[in-house]
N, C-alpha and C positions, 0 to 999 in steps of 0.2 A: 504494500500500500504506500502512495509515496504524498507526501506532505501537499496540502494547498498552499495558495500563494497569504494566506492567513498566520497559520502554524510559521512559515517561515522568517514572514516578516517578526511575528514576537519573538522567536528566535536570536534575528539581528537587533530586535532592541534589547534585551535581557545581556548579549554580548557586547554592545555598544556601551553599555549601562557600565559592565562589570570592569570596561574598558576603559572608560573615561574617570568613574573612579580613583581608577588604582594610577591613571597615565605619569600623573605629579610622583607617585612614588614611584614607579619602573624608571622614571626621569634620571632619579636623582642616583641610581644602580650603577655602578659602573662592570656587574657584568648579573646577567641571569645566568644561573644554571635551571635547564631543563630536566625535569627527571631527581627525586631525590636515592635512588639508588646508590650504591656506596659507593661507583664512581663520582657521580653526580656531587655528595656528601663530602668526599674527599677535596674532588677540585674546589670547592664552595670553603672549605677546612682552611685549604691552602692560601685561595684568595684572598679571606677576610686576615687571615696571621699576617699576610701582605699588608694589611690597609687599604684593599679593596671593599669597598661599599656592596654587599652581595644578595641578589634575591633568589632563591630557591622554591620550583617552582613546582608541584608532584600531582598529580590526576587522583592517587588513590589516598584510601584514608590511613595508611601507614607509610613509616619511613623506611630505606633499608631496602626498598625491592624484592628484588628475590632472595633474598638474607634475611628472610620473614619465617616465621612459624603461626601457624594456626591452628585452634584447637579446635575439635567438633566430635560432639559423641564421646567425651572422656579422651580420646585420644589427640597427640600432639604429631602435626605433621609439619617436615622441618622442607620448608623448596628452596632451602639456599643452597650455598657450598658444601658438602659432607665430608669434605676435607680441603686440608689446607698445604700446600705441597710445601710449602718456603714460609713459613710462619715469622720468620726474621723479620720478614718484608713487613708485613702490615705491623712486627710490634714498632720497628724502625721508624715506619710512618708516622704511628701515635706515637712515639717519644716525639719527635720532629713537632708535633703539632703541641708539643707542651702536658700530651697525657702523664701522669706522673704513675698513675696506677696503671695499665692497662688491664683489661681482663684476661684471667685464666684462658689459656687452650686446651680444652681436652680430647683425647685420645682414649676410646675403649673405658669412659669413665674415671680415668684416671690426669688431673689437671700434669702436663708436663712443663707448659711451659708459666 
């Protein structure tokens, strides 16, 4: 079924609306990140340590992307990563970013790093 020319025009005001709103603040950005997934997250990390002014921008109603867990029915379903092949790497990152704690990595339940 495809939209009238009704449906679509409240469409372009509802967008136009959300648009004009935000315009003074997107203005004042000196970079948007699309997508808050952990790349997304990270570049966004980098920027602002920079003293880049940064908007991050995400569709869904969690952060993290596919490094999400959901639970339903008592059970936890994990669609990120299930492992982590160079673990260095992202603690690197977070030291870099000023994390002082990072979290735990665990392997087979047991935190190694």
């Amino acid at each position: 079924m495809t939209e009238g020319p009704e449906a679509a025009n409240r469409s372009n005001k509802i967008k136009t609306k959300i648009i004009g709103d935000a315009h003074s603040f997107v203005e004042s950005a000196d970079a948007i990140i699309i997508g808050a997934g952990i790349g997304g997250l990270s570049a966004a990390a980098y920027l602002a340590q920079a003293g880049r002014r940064v908007i991050v921008l995400e569709q869904d109603h969690h952060l993290g992307g596919t490094a999400h867990v959901f639970r339903r029915g008592g059970f936890n379903f994990p669609t990120g990563p299930q492992s982590v092949t160079m673990p260095s790497y992202i603690l690197d990152s977070l030291s870099e970013l000023g994390v002082e704690q990072p979290p735990g990595l665990r392997r087979d339940g047991n935190i190694d790093l």
